[in-house]
N, C-alpha and C positions, 0 to 999 in steps of 0.2 A: 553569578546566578545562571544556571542553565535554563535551558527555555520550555520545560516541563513548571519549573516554578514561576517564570517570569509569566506563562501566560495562562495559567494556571490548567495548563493539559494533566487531565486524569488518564488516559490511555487514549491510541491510536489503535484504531480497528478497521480493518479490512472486509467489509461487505460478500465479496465476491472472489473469489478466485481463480474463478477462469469463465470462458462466458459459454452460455447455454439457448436455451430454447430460449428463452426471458430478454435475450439483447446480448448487446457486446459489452457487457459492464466491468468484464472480470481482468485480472493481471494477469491472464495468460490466453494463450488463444484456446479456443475446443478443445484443442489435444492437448489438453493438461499442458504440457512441454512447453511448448514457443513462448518466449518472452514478452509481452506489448510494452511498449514507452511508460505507460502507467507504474509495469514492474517496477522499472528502474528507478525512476521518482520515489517511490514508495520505498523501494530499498537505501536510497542513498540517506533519504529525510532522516530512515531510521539509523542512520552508522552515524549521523552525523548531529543529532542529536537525541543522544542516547539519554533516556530517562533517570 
């Protein structure tokens, strides 16, 4: 059983993308580019279980 059915995830969504006037909320820094820790979290969760 992967863990979209075990815990019954309909999708994963990303709010923010990188951060702006509003806060530092987003997965990359202001210039689009730079990575923040968040990225990688967020990208590993998703290779790792895959929907």
């Amino acid at each position: 059983m992967n863990v979209a059915s075990k815990y019954n995830i309909q999708s994963i969504q990303a709010f923010e993308l990188y951060d702006d006037d509003e806060g530092d909320y987003g997965l990359l820094q202001g210039d689009s580019v730079t990575q923040k820790a968040a990225y990688w979290a967020y990208k590993n969760f998703l290779q790792s279980h895959p929907m």
